[in-house]
C-alpha positions as CSV (number, residue, x, y, z in Angstrom):
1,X,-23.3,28.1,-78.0
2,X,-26.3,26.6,-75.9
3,X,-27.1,22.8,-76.7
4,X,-30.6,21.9,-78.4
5,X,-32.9,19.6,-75.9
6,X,-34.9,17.8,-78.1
7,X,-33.8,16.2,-81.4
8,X,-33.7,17.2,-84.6
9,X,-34.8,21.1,-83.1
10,X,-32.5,23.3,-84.1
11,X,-31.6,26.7,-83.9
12,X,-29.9,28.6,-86.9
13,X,-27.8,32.6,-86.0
14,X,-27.3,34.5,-88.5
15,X,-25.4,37.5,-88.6
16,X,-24.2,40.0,-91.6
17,X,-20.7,41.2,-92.0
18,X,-21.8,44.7,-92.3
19,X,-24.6,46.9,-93.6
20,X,-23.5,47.1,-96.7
21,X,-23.4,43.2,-97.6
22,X,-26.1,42.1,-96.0
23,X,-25.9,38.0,-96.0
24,X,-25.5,36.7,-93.1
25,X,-23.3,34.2,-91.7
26,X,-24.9,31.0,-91.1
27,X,-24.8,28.2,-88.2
28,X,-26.6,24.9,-87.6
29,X,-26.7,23.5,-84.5
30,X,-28.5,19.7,-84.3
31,X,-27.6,17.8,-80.5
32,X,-24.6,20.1,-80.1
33,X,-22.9,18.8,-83.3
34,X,-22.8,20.4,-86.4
35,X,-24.6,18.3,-89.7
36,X,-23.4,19.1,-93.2
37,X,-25.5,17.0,-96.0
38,X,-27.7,15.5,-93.2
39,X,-30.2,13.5,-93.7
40,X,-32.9,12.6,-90.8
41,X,-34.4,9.4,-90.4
42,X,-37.0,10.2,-88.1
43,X,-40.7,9.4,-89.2
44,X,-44.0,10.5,-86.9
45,X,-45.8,8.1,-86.6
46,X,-48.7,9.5,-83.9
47,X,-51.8,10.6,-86.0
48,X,-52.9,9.0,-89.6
49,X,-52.6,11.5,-92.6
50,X,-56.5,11.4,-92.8
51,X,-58.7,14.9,-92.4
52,X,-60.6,15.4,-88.8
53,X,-64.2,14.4,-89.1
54,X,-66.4,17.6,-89.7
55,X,-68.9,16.4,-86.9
56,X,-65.4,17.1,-84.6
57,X,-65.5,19.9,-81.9
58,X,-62.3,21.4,-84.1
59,X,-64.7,22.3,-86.4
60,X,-67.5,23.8,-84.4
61,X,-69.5,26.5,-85.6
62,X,-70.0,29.5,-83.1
63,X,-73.2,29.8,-81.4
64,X,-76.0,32.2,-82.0
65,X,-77.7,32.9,-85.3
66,X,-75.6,34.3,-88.2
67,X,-72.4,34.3,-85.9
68,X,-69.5,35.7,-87.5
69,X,-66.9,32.5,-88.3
70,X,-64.1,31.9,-90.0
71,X,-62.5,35.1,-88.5
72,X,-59.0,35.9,-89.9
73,X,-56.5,39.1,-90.7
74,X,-53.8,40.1,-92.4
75,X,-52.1,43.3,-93.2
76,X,-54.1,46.0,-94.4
77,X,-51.3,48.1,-95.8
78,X,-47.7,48.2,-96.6
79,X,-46.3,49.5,-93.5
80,X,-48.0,48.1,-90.9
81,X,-50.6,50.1,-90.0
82,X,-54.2,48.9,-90.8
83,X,-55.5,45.4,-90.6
84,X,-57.9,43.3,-93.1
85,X,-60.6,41.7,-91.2
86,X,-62.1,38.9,-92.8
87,X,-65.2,36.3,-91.5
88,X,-68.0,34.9,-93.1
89,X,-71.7,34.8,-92.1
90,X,-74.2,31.9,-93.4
91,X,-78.3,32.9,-92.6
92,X,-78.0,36.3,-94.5
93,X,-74.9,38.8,-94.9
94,X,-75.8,41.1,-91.4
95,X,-73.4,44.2,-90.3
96,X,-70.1,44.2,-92.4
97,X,-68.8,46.6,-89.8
98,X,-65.8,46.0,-87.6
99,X,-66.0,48.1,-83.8
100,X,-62.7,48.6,-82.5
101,X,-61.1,50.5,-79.8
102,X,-57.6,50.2,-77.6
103,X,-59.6,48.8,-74.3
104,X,-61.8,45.6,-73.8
105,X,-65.4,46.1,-74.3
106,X,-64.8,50.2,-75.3
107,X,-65.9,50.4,-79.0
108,X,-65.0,53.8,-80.2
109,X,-64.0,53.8,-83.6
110,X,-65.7,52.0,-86.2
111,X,-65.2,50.6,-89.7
112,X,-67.1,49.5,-92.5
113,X,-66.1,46.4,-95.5
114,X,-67.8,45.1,-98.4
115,X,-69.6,41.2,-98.6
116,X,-69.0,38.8,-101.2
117,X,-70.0,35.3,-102.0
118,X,-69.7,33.0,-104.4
119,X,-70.4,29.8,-106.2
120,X,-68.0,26.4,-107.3
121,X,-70.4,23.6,-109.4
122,X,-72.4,22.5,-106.5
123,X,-71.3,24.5,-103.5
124,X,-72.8,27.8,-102.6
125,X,-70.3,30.2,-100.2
126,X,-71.4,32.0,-97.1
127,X,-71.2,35.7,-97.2
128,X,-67.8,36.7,-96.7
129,X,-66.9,39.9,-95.5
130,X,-63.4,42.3,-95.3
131,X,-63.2,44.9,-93.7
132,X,-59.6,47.5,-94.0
133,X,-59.1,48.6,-90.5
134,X,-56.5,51.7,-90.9
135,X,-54.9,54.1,-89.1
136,X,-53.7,52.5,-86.6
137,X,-51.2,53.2,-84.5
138,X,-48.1,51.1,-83.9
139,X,-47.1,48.9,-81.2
140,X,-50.9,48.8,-79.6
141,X,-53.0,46.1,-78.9
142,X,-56.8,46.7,-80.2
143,X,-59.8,45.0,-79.7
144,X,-62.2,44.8,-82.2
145,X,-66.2,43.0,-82.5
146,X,-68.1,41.9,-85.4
147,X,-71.8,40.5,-85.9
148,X,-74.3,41.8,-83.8
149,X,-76.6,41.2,-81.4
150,X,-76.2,38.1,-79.1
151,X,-74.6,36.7,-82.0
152,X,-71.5,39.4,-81.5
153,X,-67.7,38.0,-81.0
154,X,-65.0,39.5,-80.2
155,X,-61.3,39.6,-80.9
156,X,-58.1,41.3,-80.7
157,X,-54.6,42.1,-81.9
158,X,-51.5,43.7,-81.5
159,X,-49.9,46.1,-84.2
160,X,-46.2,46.0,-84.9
161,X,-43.8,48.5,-84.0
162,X,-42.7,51.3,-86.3
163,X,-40.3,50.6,-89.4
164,X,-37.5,50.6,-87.8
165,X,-34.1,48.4,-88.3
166,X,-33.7,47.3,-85.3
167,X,-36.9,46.5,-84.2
168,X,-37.3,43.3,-83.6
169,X,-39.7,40.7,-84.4
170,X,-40.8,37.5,-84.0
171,X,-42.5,35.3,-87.3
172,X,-44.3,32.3,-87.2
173,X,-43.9,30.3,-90.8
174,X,-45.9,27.5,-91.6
175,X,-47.0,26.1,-95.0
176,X,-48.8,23.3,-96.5
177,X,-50.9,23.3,-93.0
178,X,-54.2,21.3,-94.2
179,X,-57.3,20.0,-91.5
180,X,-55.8,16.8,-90.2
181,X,-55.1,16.1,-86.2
182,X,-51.5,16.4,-87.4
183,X,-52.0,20.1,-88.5
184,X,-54.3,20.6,-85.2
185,X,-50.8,20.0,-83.8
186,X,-48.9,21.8,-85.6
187,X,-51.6,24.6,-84.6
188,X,-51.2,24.0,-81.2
189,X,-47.4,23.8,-80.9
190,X,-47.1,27.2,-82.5
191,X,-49.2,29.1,-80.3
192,X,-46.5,28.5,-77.5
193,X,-44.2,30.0,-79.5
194,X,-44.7,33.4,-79.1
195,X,-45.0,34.7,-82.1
196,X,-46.6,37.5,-83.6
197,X,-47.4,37.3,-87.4
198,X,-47.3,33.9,-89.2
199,X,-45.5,34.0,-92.9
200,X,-48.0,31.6,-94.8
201,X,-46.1,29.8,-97.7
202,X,-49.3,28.3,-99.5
203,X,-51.8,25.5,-99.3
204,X,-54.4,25.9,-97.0
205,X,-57.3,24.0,-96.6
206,X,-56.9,21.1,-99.5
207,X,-60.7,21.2,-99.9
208,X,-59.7,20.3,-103.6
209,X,-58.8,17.1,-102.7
210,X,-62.2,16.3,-102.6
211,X,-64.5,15.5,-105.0
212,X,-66.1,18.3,-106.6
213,X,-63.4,20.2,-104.4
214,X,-65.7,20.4,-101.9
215,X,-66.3,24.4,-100.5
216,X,-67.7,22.4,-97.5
217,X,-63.9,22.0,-95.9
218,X,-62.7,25.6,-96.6
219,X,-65.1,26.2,-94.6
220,X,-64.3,23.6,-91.9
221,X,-60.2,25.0,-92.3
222,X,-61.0,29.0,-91.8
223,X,-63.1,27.5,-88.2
224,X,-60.1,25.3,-87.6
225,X,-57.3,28.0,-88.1
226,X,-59.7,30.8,-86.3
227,X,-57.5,30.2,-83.3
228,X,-54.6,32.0,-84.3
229,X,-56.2,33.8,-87.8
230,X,-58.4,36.1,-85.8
231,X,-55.8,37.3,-83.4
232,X,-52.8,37.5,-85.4
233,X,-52.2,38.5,-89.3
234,X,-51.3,35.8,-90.9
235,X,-49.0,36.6,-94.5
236,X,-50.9,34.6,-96.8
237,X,-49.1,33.4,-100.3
238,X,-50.8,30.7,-102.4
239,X,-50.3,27.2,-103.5
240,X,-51.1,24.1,-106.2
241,X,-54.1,23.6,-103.9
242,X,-55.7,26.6,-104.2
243,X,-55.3,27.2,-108.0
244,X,-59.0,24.8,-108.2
245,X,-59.2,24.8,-111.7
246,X,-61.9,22.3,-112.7
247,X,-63.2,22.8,-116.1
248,X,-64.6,19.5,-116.1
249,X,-67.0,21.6,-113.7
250,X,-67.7,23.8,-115.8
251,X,-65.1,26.1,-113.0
252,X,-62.4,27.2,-115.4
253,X,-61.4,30.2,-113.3
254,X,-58.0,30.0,-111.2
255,X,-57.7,30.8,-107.2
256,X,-61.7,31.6,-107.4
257,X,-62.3,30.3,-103.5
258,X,-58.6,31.5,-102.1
259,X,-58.9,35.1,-104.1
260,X,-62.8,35.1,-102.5
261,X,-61.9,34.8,-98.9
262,X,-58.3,35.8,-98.2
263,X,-57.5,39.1,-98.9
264,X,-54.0,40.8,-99.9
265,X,-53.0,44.5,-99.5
266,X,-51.6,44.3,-103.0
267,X,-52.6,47.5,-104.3
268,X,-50.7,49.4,-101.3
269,X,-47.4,47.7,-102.9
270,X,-48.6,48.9,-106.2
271,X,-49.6,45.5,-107.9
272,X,-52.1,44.4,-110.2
273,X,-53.1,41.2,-108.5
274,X,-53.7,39.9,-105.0
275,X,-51.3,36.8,-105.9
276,X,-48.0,39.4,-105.6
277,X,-47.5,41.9,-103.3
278,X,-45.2,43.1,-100.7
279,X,-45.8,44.2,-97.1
280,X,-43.1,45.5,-94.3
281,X,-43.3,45.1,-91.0
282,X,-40.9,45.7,-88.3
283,X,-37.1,45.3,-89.4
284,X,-38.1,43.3,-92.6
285,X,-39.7,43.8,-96.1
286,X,-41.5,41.1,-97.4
287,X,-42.1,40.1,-100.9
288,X,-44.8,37.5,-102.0
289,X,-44.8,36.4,-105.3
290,X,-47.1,33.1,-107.2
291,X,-45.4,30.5,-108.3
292,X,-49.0,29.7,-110.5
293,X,-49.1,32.3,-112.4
294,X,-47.4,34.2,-115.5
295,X,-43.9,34.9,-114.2
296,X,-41.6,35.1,-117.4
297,X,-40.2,38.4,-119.1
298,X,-42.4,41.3,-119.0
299,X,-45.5,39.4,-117.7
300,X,-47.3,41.7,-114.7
301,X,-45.6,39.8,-112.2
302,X,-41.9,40.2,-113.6
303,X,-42.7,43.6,-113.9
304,X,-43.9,44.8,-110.2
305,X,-41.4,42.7,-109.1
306,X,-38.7,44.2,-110.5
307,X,-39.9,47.7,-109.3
308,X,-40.3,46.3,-105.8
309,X,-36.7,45.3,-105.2
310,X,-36.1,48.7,-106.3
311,X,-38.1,50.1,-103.5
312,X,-36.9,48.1,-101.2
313,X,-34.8,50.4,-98.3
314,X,-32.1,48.3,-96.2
315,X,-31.7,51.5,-94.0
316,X,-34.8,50.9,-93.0
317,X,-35.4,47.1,-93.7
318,X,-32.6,45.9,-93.4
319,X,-33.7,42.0,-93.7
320,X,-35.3,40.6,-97.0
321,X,-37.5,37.9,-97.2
322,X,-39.3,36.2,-100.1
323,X,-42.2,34.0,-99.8
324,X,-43.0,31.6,-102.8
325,X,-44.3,28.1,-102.9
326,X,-42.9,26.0,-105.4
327,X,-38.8,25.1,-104.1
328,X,-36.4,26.7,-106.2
329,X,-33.5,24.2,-104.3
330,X,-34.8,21.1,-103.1
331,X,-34.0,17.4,-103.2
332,X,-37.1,15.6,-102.5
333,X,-38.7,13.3,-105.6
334,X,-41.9,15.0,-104.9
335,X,-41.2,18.6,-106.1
336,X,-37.9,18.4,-107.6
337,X,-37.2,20.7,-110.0
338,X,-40.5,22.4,-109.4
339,X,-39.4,25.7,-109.2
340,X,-36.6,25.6,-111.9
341,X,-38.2,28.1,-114.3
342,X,-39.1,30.6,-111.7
343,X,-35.4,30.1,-110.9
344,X,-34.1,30.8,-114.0
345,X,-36.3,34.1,-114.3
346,X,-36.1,35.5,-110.7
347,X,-32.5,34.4,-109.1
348,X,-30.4,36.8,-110.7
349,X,-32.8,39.5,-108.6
350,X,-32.7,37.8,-105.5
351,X,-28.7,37.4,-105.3
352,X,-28.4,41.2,-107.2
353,X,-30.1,42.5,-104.2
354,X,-29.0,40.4,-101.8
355,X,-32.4,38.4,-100.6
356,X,-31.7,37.2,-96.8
357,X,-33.9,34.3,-97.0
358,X,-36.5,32.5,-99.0
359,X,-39.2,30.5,-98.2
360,X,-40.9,28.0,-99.8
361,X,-42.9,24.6,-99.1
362,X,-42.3,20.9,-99.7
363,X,-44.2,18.1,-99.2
364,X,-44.3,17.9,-95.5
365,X,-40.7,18.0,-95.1
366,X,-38.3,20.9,-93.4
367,X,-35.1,21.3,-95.1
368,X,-32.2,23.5,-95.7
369,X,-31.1,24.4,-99.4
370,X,-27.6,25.6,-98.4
371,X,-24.7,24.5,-96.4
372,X,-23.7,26.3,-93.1
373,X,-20.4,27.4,-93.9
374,X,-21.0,31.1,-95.0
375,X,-18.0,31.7,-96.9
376,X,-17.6,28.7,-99.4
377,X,-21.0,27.7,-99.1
378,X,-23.7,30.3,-100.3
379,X,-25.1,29.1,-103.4
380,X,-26.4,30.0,-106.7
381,X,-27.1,29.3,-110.1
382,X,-27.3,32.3,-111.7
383,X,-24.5,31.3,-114.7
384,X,-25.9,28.1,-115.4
385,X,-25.7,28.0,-119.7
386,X,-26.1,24.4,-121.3
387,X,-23.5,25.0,-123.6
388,X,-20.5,26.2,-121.5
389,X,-21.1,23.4,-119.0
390,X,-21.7,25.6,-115.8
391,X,-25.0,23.8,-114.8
392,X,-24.1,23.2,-111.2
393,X,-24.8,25.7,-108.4
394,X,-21.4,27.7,-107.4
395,X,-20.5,29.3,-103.9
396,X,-22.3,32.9,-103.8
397,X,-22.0,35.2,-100.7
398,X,-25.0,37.2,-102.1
399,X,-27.3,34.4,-102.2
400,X,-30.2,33.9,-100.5
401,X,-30.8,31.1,-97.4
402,X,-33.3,28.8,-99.0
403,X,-35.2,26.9,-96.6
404,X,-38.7,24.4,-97.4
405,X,-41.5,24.5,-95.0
406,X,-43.8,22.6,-95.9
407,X,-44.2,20.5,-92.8
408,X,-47.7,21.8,-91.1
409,X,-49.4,17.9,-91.4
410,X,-52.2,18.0,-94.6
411,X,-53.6,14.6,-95.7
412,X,-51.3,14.1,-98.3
413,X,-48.6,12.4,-95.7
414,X,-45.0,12.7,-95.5
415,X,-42.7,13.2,-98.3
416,X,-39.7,10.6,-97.0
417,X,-38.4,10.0,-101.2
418,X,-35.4,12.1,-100.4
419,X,-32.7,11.7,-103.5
420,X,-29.5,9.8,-102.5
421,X,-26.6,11.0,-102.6
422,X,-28.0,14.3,-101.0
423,X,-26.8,17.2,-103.3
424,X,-24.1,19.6,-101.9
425,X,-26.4,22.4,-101.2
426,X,-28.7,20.8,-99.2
427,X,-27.8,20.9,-95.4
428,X,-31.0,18.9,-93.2
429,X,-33.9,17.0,-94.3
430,X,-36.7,15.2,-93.0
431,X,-40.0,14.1,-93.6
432,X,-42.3,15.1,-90.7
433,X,-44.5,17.7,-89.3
434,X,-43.9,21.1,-87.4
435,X,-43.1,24.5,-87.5
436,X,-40.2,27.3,-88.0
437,X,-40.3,30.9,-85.7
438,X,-38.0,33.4,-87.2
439,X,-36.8,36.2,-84.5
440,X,-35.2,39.4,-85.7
441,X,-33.7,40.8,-82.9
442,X,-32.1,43.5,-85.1
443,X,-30.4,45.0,-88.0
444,X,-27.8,42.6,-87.4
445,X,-28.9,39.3,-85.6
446,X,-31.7,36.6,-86.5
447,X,-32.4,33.6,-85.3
448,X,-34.2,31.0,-87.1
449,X,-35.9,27.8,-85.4
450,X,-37.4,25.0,-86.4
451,X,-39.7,22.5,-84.3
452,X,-40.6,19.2,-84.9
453,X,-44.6,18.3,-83.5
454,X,-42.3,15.5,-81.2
455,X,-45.4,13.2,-81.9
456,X,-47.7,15.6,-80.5
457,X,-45.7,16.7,-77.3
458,X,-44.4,19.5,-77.3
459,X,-40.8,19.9,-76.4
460,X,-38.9,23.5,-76.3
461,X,-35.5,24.2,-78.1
462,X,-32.3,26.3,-76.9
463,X,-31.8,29.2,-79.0
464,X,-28.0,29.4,-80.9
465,X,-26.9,33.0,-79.8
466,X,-23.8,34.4,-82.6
């Protein structure tokens, strides 16, 4: 087992007994020792938790007039197959049109999307535009150009390969990311990573934070994120922050700015609403569900996602991942016990079908909701009763790895009220900023990462082969 070089980056192997279980076995590796119930005391301390100016170069608006901005993609469909493109144009809404082709500069096929807009009190959106590029073929890199005239710009991305499982894969997962010079880091750190499609586990641009929840910095956030958004899909779940219910503003919609300009392939998964929906891709099948809205018995929701876990196929995906945002195990006074009622509803399902991970966000923290050793350690709560007294979590080898993400640098700061003693499940925590890259290398092997910003240098870890 290969030693980490920088501290507190880690490198978690995982491997399954057999087909048939499907939970894999579980290491941690911090400085070449092994941590049970650690706590880290490590604060960053390089950039203040304070938004980048929008006069900043971060920020900067593409030349020409009615240039496309804000570019971004996601899956188009639930195999992996088609791509959403999504930008916005200001002047007027021009070509919604994307030109794509397998070589640079050779447009050949073409497809066309719809425009929206809308409004929030005071703030008047841009025309946004999606596009569903399908058809595609797997494991092919296209390039693709929107806008027109000398205002055109253009992009590219790679497909994934074929549902397959042992095709491997590597994920980016990020969460709570905001516009500060700390998420410009966190930005920045990924894109050496190598990784191909980024598993977004809510919060994006914290434009509500600001009065009137100003429409202004979504704006600012799409530019900021262009960087990887346009050339890579990027998973999107939501968060608290985008919910941007202001009735006081006469805006008593939910999700109206995040549902305008991030798209979901929801109906391809056979869901009612773009805040649930599941996509595969690769090796793994990925489920998405809202934390914010209606979840209990018999709600839409608790429906679809009881039919997806039927349709989920380990032959063919053989890893299972959920993304949600509120922590269903965390220990942090910020959000604990957040997730306790989605718990109660939507545990049972994930240890019944044996969910390999799931990932939600904290406060700017990364931590570990389970202990490392697989066989006494595996966790679950699935017979709490108040009566009988089991209200603790018990040793489960079908439970899922629980792991909280949300370290990617937003302007609310660092979330270092961690409670003491540090519960049983909970492995590693700390309050700072970074990023996790999950690799499937097969039906059999994973290998999950996490990297702390390192007070903005970037310093590689060791993987932890099993």
């Amino acid at each position: 087992m290969s030693r980490l070089r920088g501290i507190n980056q880690f490198a978690l192997a995982m491997k399954r007994l057999d087909l048939l279980l499907l939970s894999p076995y579980v290491f941690l590796c911090l400085i070449g020792a092994v941590y049970s119930g650690h706590t880290s005391s490590y604060v960053r301390k390089e950039f203040p938790s304070t938004d980048i100016p929008l006069e900043s170069e971060w920020f900067a608006i593409p030349k020409g007039y009615n240039a496309p901005q804000q570019v971004h993609i996601t899956q188009g469909d639930y195999d992996g197959k088609a791509v959403i493109v999504s930008w916005v144009t200001v002047e007027e809404p021009g070509p919604s049109e994307v030109l794509y082709g397998k070589k640079e500069n050779q447009y050949d096929q073409k497809a066309a999307g719809t425009t929206t807009n809308y409004t929030f009190y005071n703030y008047k959106s841009g025309y946004i535009h999606h596009c569903l590029v399908d058809g595609l073929e797997y494991n092919t890199k296209y390039y693709y150009k929107i806008g027109s005239g000398d205002s055109t710009r253009e992009f590219w991305f790679q497909t994934p390969p074929a549902i397959d499982p042992d095709a491997s894969y590597t994920f980016g997962i990020i969460g709570d990311l905001g516009q500060t010079f700390n998420s410009l880091s966190t930005l920045q750190h990924y894109e050496k990573t190598g990784g191909q499609t980024v598993l977004f586990v809510g919060d994006l641009s914290y434009a509500d934070r600001y009065e009137h929840n100003d429409g202004i910095r979504w704006d600012s956030w799409g530019r900021l994120v262009e960087r990887s958004t346009a050339y890579q899909p990027w998973i999107w779940s939501a968060g608290n922050h985008e919910i941007e219910y202001r009735p006081d503003l006469g805006e008593t919609s939910t999700f109206k700015p995040y549902l305008h300009r991030y798209m979901t392939p929801y109906l391809a998964s056979k869901s009612s609403s773009p805040m649930w929906y599941a996509v595969r891709r690769a090796s793994a099948h990925i489920i998405v569900i809202s934390s914010y809205s209606p979840f209990v018995k018999y709600t839409p929701q608790w429906r679809w996602l009881k039919n997806e876990f039927k349709r989920v196929d380990r032959e063919k995906t053989p890893w299972l991942i959920v993304l949600m945002h509120s922590p269903m195990y965390n220990s942090n006074e910020a959000h604990y016990m957040e997730g306790e009622s989605m718990r109660a509803a939507f545990e049972k399902w994930f240890v019944k079908y044996k969910v390999d991970l799931v990932l939600s966000r904290d406060l700017n923290l990364f931590s570990l909701a389970f202990y490392m050793n697989y066989s006494q350690y595996r966790i679950s709560n699935v017979n709490y009763n108040i009566t009988s007294g089991n209200r603790y979590p018990v040793p489960n080898k079908s439970a899922p790895v629980y792991i909280t993400v949300g370290d990617g640098g937003n302007q609310e700061g660092l979330a270092s009220r961690f409670y003491d003693p540090q519960p049983d499940y909970s492995a590693f925590r700390e309050a700072s900023f970074g990023h996790s890259i999950l690799q499937l290398k097969n039906r059999t092997h994973a290998v999950y990462q996490w990297s702390r910003n390192d007070d903005g240098k970037h310093v590689p870890a060791d993987n932890v082969d099993k």
